[in-house]
Steps between C-alpha positions, in 0.01 A plus 500: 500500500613385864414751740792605697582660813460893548298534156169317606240684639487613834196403696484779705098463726767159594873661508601245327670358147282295275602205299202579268416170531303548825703258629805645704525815683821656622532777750813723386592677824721791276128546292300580850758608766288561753175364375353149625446204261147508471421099293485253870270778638268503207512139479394505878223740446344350206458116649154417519561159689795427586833591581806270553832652603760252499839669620776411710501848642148647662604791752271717688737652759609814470653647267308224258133509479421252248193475651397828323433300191159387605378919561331494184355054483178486364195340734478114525842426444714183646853584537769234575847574563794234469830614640831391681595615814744400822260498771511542846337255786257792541394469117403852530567571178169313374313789702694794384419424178123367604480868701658677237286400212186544704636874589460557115193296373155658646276229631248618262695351244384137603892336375626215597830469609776189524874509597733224509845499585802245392760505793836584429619391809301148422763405204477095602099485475446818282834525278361348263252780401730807551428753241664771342291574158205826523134412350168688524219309359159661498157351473630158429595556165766818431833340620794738544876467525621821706878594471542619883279484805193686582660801678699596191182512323338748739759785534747621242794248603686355230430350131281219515270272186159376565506173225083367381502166466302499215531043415242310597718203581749717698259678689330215608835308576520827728222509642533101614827591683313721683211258607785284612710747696180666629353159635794394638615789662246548797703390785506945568187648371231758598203269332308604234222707613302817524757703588313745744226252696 
């Protein structure tokens, strides 16, 4: 029998709709009102390596905080972020986030930490690489198609999927875009390093 809408289970320790398949996820905003989508977080939490976030959208001024997903990393964990962003001459964004990430990871928690930034306002040089699709892929190997951006998996926004991408061949065709985009995409970067040295 196909499992439908509204008469799977709810995974409630995640707020979210289950496939059964542990393969999509789907927060129903009308089934926790006011509740957060707990699945990113938990994701998050239970890395044990590494932690890509690959998302056009990575905010940490208020009222976003998407920072606050790293509270709870484990120790000895690299994190890499990929995102798109108009920057200014100043490129202070590439600190905010460097600041605001080290405002939420103790330095007892020996991570690593790399940000690099596609320019929107580069479209002749950069254009090429603009972005619009979400993915979290943790420890190298658990590659995830997310429905909306980070934020709207933190607070109780709207509706919003988190997709496993359970083929071997896809999730390594995935995971090669990434190399590419993430290698070629260092012309705005906070290198990859100990984040508090």
């Amino acid at each position: 029998m196909a499992n439908i809408f509204l008469t799977n289970p709810v995974n409630a320790t995640l707020r979210m709709h289950e496939c059964g398949q542990s393969e999509y996820w789907f927060y129903h905003k009308d089934t926790y009102p006011s509740d957060n989508p707990l699945m990113y977080q938990d994701l998050i939490d239970n890395a044990t390596d590494e932690i890509i976030i690959w998302d056009p959208y990575f905010n940490v001024k208020p009222p976003n905080a998407d920072q606050n997903v790293f509270t709870n990393i484990k120790n000895d964990i690299t994190i890499k972020i990929l995102t798109l962003k108009g920057l200014d001459s100043s490129l202070s964004y590439l600190m905010d986030v460097h600041n605001a990430v080290k405002a939420v990871i103790a330095p007892a928690k020996d991570c690593r930490f790399g940000l690099r930034v596609i320019n929107k306002g580069d479209l002749t040089n950069q254009g090429g690489r603009f972005f619009h699709d979400r993915f979290l892929i943790i420890d190298s190997t658990d590659v995830f198609l997310i429905g909306s951006s980070l934020g709207y998996h933190l607070k109780s926004e709207q509706s919003t999927g988190i997709f496993k991408v359970s083929n071997p061949d896809t999730r390594n065709f995935i995971l090669s875009i990434f190399q590419e985009y993430w290698s070629s995409s260092n012309q705005h970067e906070i290198p990859l390093t100990y984040l508090h040295n």
